[in-house]
C-alpha positions in Angstrom: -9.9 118.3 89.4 -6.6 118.1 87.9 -5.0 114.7 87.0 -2.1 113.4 89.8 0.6 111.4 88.3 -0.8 108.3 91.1 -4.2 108.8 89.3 -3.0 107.4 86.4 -3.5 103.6 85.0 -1.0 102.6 83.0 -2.4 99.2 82.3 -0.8 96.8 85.3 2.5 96.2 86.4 4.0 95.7 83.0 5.7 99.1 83.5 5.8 101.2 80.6 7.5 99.4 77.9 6.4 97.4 74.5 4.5 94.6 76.2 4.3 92.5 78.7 8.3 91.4 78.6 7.8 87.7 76.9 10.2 88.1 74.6 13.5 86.9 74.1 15.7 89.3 76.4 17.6 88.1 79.4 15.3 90.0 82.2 12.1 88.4 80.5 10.5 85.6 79.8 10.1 82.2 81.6 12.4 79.2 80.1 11.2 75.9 80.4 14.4 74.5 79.6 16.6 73.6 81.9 20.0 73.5 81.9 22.0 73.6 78.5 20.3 73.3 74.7 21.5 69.8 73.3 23.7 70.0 71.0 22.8 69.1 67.3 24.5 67.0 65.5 25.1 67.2 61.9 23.6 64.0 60.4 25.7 63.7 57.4 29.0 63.6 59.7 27.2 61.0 62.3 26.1 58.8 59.4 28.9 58.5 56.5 26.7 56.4 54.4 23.8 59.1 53.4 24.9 61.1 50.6 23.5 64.9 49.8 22.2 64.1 46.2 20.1 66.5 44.2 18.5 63.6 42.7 17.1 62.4 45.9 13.8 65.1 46.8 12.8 63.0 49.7 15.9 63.4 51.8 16.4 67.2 50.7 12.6 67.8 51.8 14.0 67.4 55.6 15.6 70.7 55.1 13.3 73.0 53.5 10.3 75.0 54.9 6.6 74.0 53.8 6.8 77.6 52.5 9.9 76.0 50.0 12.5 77.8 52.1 15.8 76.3 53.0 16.3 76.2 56.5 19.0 77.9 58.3 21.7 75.7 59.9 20.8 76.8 63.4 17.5 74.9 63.1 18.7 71.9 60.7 22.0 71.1 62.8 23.8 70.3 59.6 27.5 71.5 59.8 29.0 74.3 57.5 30.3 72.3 54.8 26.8 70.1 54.9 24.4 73.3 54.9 26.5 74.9 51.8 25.5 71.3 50.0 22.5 70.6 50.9 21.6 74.7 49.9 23.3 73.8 46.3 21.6 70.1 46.0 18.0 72.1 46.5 19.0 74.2 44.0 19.7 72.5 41.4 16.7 69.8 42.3 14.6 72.7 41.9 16.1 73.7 38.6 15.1 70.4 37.0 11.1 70.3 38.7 12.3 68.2 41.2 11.6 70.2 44.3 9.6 73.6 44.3 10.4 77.0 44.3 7.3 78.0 46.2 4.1 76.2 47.2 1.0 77.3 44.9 -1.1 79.4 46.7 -4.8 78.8 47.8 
C-alpha cells in the first residue's frame, strides 16, 4: 500500500508554512484595532515645564525597561531630540548609582 499525496495529514489547514500565520504579516493575524494607531505625543514638547534631569531617577524610571533597558522611542513617544536626552540623562544617572545598569538577578 503505497502513500497517495491525499493520504497525507499535514496538521490542518495551516498550509505548510512556520505556524499557524499569527504573526505580524499583512495576510495574517486578526487586529483588534480599528482604524489608525493614535498618535503619541512626546511629553516633554506637550508639557514645557518638566525638565529631563539626570538628577531626577523617578521621572527617568518612565523610560527604562524593568530589565534596566532604555526604551526605544517607538514605545516611549518621546520625539528625537527628547529620546537622545533622556538616553544621555540615564546615563549619566547610572554613572553616579543613581539608576541601575541591570536588575540583580534571583
Amino acid at each position: 500500500m503505497a502513500l497517495e499525496a491525499d493520504d497525507i495529514d499535514y496538521g490542518g489547514d495551516e498550509g505548510y508554512g512556520r505556524g499557524k500565520g499569527k504573526g505580524k504579516g499583512a495576510k495574517g493575524g486578526d487586529d483588534k484595532r480599528s482604524g489608525p494607531a493614535r498618535r503619541k505625543v512626546c511629553r516633554f514638547c506637550a508639557d514645557k515645564n518638566v525638565a529631563i534631569d539626570y538628577k531626577d531617577p523617578q521621572t527617568l524610571k518612565y523610560f527604562i525597561t524593568d530589565r534596566g533597558k532604555v526604551i526605544p522611542r517607538r514605545i516611549s513617544g518621546n520625539c528625537a531630540k527628547h529620546q537622545r536626552k533622556v538616553a544621555v540623562a540615564i546615563k549619566r544617572s547610572r554613572m553616579i548609582a543613581l539608576m541601575p545598569f541591570t536588575v540583580t538577578g534571583k
